[in-house]
C-alpha positions in Angstrom: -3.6 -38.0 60.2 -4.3 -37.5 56.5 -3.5 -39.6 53.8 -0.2 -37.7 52.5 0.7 -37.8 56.2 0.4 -41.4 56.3 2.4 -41.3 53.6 5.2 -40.2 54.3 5.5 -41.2 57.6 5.6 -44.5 55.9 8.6 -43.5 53.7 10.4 -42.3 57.0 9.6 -45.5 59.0 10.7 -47.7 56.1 14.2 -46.0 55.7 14.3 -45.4 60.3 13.5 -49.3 59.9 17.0 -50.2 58.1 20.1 -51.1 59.9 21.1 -47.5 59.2 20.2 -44.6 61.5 19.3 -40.8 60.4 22.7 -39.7 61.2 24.7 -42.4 59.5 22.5 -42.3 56.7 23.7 -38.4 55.5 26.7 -39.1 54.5 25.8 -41.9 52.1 22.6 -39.4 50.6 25.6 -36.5 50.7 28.8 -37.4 51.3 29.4 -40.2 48.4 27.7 -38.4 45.7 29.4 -35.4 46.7 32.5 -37.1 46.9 32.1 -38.5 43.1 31.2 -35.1 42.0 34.4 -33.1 43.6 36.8 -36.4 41.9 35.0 -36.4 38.3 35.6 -32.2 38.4 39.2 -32.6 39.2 40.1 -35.1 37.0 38.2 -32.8 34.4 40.2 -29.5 35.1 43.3 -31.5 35.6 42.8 -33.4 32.4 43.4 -36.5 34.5 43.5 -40.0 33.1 39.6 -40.2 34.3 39.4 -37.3 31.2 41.1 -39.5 28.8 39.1 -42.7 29.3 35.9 -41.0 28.8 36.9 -39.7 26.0 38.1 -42.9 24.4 34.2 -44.3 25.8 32.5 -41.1 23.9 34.3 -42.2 20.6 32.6 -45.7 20.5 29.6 -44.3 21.5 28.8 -41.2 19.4 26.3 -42.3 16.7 24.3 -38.9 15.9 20.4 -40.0 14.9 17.2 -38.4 15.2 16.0 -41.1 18.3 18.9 -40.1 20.3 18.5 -35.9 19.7 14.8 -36.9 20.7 15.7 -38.2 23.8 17.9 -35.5 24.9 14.8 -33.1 24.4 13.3 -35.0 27.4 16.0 -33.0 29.1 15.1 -29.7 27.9 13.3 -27.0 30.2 10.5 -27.2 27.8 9.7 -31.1 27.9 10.7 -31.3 31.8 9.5 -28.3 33.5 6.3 -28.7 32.5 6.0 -32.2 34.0 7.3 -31.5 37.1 4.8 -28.1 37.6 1.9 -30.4 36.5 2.5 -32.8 39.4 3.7 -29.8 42.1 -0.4 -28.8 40.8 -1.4 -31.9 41.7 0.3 -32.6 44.3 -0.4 -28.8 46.3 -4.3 -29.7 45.4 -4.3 -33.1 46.4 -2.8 -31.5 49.8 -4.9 -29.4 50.2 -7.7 -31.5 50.1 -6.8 -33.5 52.7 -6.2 -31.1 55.0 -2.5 -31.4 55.3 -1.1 -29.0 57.9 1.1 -26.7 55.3 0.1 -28.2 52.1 1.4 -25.8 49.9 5.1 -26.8 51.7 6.3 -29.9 49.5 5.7 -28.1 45.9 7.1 -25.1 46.5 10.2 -26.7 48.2 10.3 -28.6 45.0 9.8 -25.2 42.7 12.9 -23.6 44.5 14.9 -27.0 43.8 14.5 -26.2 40.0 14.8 -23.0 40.5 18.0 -23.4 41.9 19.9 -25.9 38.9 20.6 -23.1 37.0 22.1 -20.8 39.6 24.3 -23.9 40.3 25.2 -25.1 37.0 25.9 -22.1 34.7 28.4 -21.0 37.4 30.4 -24.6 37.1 30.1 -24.6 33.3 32.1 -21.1 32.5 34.5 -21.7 35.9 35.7 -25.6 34.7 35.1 -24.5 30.5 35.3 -28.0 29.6 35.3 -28.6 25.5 32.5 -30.8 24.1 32.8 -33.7 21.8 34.0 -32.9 18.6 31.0 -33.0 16.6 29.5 -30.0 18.9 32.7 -27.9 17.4 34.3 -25.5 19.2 33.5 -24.0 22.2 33.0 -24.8 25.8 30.9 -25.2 29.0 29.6 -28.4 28.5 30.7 -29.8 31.9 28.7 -30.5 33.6 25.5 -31.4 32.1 22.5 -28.5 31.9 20.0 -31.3 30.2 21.1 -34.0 32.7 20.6 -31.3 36.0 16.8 -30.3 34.7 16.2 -34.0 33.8 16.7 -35.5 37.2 15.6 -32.4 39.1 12.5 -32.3 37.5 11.5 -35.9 37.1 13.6 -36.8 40.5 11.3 -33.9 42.6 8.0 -34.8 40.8 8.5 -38.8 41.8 9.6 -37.9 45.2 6.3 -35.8 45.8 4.0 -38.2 43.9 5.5 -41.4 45.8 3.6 -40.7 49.4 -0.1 -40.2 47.4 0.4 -43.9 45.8 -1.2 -46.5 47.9 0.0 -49.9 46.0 3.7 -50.6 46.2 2.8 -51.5 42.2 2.2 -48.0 41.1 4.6 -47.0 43.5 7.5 -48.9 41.6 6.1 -48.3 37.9 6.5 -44.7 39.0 10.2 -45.0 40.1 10.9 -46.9 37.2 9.2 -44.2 35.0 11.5 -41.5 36.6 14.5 -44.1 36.0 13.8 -44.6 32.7 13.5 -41.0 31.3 16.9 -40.2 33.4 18.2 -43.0 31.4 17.3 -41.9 28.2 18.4 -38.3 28.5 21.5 -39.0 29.1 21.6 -42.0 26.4 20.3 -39.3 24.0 23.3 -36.9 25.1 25.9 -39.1 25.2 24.7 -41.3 21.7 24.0 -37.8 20.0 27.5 -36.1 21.2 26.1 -33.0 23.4 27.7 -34.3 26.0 31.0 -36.7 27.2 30.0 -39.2 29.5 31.9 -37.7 32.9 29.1 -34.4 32.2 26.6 -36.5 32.4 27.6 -38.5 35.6 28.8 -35.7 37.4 25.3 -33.8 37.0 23.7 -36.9 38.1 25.8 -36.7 41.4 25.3 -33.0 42.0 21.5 -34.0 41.6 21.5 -36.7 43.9 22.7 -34.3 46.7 19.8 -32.0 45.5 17.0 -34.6 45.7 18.5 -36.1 49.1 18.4 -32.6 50.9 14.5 -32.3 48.9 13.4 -35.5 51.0 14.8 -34.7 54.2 13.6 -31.3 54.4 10.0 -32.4 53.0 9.9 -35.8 55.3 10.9 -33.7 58.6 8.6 -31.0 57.9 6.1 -33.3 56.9 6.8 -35.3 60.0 6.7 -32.4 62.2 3.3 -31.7 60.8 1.9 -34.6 61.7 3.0 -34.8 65.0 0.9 -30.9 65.6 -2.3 -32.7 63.9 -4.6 -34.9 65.9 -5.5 -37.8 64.5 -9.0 -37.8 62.7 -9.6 -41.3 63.0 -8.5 -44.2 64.7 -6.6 -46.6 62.8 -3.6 -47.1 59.9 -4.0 -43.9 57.4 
């Protein structure tokens, strides 16, 4: 069994190991983020009371600078694509290497993911045509958040393949908080600049947690499966 198999057998026996089974798991990784998502939307199209609190919270938090425009660009398809192609590289080599059954399988599972935020979010924008904050001006299709969706698809899908090559549970947890962080600061810089109301930004974030939980299940099984048609190299823990 090769290292990245190792590695994510380790992931799936960690989360087989909880009090949770595979089965009662999905609807917590689908079902609750989903849920949020389909309540934030309506309350957006019905200009529910959920609308009106947000925008109250916008109003104390608007503060335009050049530090929070900055870290909206981490959102941008320049700033994040790039990142995330630069680990599916390293991650297909680093595969490939070590003789993973399918190694090219992960990245370009992860390429389609991106691939797909666009195809999913323009749609949303022009069907709920949401206004933005006053200082974008007029216009619409700000709901939900473009910068947000690329953000945690791309740093979201880049930690989730990088995680199983990590050997230390250190490095493992300064690179979750990395992806944490730069989530964090996107949507700060949206929200503190005025791109974006508060409920876009949440909203995208659970739409992309639906994305990222069907990204691991399809990559541990497969990856699972793989391992089970490899014979062991070696004797002893990967």
């Amino acid at each position: 069994m090769s290292a990245v198999d190792g590695g994510w057998a380790r992931a799936a026996a960690a989360a087989d190991s909880g009090r949770l089974s595979p089965m009662s798991r999905t609807p917590l990784l689908f079902g609750l983020p989903g849920l949020c998502f389909l309540l934030i939307t309506w309350q957006v199209v019905a200009d529910g009371p959920l609308v009106r609190l947000d925008e109250r919270l916008s109003g104390g938090l608007v503060h335009p600078d050049r530090f929070s425009e900055l870290l909206a660009d981490l959102g941008s398809v320049q700033v994040a694509v790039p990142v995330l192609t630069l680990a599916l590289v390293l991650v297909a080599l680093h595969n490939r290497a070590t003789g993973l059954d399918r190694w090219w399988l992960p990245p370009a599972a992860a390429a389609a993911l991106m691939l797909l935020v666009p195809a999913v979010i323009v749609p949303l924008k022009e069907l709920v045509s949401r206004p933005g904050p006053p200082v974008m001006g007029p216009g619409t299709g700000f709901y939900p958040s473009g910068h947000t969706a690329t953000a945690a698809v791309a740093y979201g899908a880049a930690t989730l393949l990088l995680l199983p090559l990590l050997r230390s549970a250190g490095a493992r947890g300064a690179l979750l908080c990395v992806c944490v962080a730069l989530n964090a600061g996107v949507a700060f810089g949206l929200v503190r600049r005025g791109y974006h109301w508060p409920l876009d930004v949440v909203a995208s974030w659970c739409l992309c947690a639906v994305l990222l939980s069907a990204l691991w299940l399809f990559v541990s099984r497969s990856t699972r499966r793989s391992s089970a048609r490899t014979p062991s190299l070696r004797t002893g823990p990967s």
